[in-house]
Structures are given as C-alpha cells and as structure tokens.
N, C-alpha and C positions, 0 to 999 in steps of 0.2 A: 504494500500500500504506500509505503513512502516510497519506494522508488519511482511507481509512478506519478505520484506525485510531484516528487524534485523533476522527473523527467518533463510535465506539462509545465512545471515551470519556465523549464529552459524552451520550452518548443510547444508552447501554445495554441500554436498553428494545427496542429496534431490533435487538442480535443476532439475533433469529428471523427477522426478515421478512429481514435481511442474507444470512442464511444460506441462506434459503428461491429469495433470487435469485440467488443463486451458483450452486444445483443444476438452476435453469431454465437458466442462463449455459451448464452443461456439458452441458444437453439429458440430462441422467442423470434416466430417469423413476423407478427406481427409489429415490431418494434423497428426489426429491418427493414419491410413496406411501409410504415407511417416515414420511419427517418431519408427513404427515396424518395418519396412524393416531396416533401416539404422540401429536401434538398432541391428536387428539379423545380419546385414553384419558385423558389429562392431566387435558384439560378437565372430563371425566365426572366426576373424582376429587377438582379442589378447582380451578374457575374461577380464581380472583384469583391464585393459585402461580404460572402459567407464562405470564406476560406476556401479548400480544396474541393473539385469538383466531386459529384459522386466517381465519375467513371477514374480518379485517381483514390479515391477511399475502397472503393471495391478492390484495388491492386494494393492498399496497404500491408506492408508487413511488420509486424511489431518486434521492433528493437530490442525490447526488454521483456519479451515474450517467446523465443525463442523461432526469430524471424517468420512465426505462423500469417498467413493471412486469414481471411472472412472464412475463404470456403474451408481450411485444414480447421478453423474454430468447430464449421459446422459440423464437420465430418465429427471431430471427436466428442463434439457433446449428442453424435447421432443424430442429429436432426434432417432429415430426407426432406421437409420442405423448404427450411433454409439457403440448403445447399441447392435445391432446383432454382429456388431465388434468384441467386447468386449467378448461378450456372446459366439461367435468361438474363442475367442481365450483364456479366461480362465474361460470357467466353463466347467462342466459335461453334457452339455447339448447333448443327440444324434445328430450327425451330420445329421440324417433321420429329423430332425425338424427344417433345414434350410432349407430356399426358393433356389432354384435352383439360382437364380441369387446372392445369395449371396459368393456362390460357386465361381461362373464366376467371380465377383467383386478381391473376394481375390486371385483367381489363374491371374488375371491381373496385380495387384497391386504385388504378388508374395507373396503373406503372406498365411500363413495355420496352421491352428493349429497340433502345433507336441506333439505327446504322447513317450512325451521322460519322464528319471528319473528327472529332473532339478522340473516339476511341480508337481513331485508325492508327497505325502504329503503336500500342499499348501493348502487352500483353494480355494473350486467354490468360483467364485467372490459374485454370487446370494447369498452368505453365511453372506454378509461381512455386517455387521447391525453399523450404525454411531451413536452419542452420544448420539442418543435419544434410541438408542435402534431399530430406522426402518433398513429394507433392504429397495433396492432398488421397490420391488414391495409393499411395505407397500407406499412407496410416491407416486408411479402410482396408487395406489388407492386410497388416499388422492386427487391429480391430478382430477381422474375421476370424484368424489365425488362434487368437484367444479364444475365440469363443461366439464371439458378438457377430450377430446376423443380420447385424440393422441392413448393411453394404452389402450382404448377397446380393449377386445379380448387377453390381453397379461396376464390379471391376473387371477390365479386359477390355471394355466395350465401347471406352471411349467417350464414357458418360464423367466420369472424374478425373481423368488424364486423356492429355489431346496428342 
C-alpha cells in the first residue's frame, strides 16, 4: 500500500491506468465498462483534460506489480468477462470470435471497439508479456495446470495469445 502510494506520488499521471488495474484485479466487469465509457465521453469533450487515453490504459503494465497488465489481472482473478472486455477492446482478435452476447453486453453499456488511427501501431494487448516474460495465456495455463478450469478451452486458440 505504500509503495503504491509513494509511486502515484511520483507519477500521478498513472492514477487511471492504476485504477483501471485494480478493477481487472477484482474481475468486476462492471467497473471496467463504466470506467470506458466515461473515459471515451471524456475524451470526446476535451482530449489533453483526462490524462492517458483508454487505448494506452488498456496496454498499461504495472511497474510495481510485476509488469502484469489489465488482461494477465483478469486472467488471474479468473474473470472470462473481463478478459473478453478487454480482449474487444484492445486486441486483434476477429470480432467473428465473440459470443453474441458479448456484442449485446457492450452495445448496452455503449462501448465498442473502434478501428480508429489512435490504436494503430499499439500493441494487441494478448502481446503484452510481464517481468517474467509470461502473456496473459502462458498464466491461464499455468492456472489450468493447477487445477483451475476457469481457461479451459481458451488456450491454443488464439483467444488469449495472438
């Protein structure tokens, strides 16, 4: 708790993306979809105001977290809707490989993934490998491996690593 603390001190700039890996930590999708929407309303209204874009909080890796991003958060707190969140809103995954209800979820909530210039050159998030070197499907497999069956069916396939 104090480290991250001293750390927003030093880099301020970072409460979003901090924040944003906190609500992947507790697998609360809801909290991840309110804090999309309001970022893109944000952004709509005056860019330079509200710190980092979403589409660079979605590639955060945390420093003092052991360089995890959003999606290795959701993986390990097991969250399957999180992670399709995430997974629509910043990788290259074809949109033919979401569940219809996922569709319906994010045109409720109002979020969609946009194929605008902002994410071009960015990395798929599925890209993003933390300080050991895993992605996010290298720890669903580990996960498996234990025991844990939340990630049957997701690895191999190009659904968590690209």
């Amino acid at each position: 708790m104090l480290t991250e603390e001293s750390y927003l001190k030093a880099y301020p700039d970072e409460r979003k993306a901090r924040a944003f890996l906190e609500f992947c930590h507790a697998g609360d999708v809801q909290a991840v979809a309110e804090m999309i929407k309001f970022s893109k309303e944000a952004e709509e209204e005056d860019e330079d105001e509200h710190g980092p874009s979403m589409e660079h909080v979605y590639r955060y890796q945390d420093p003092i977290g052991n360089m995890q991003s959003g999606l290795h958060a959701a993986v390990q707190a097991g969250s399957r809707e999180v992670a399709l969140l995430l997974l629509l809103m910043a990788s290259e995954l074809p949109l033919t490989e979401f569940p219809a209800e996922v569709f319906q979820e994010a045109e409720t909530m109002g979020i969609m993934r946009e194929e605008d210039s902002e994410s071009a050159g960015l990395p798929d998030i599925r890209t993003l490998r933390d300080a050991e070197g895993k992605t996010a499907e290298d720890l669903a497999r580990e996960m498996l491996a234990q025991g844990n069956a939340i990630w049957n069916g997701w690895i191999g396939n190009g659904r968590l690593a690209r």
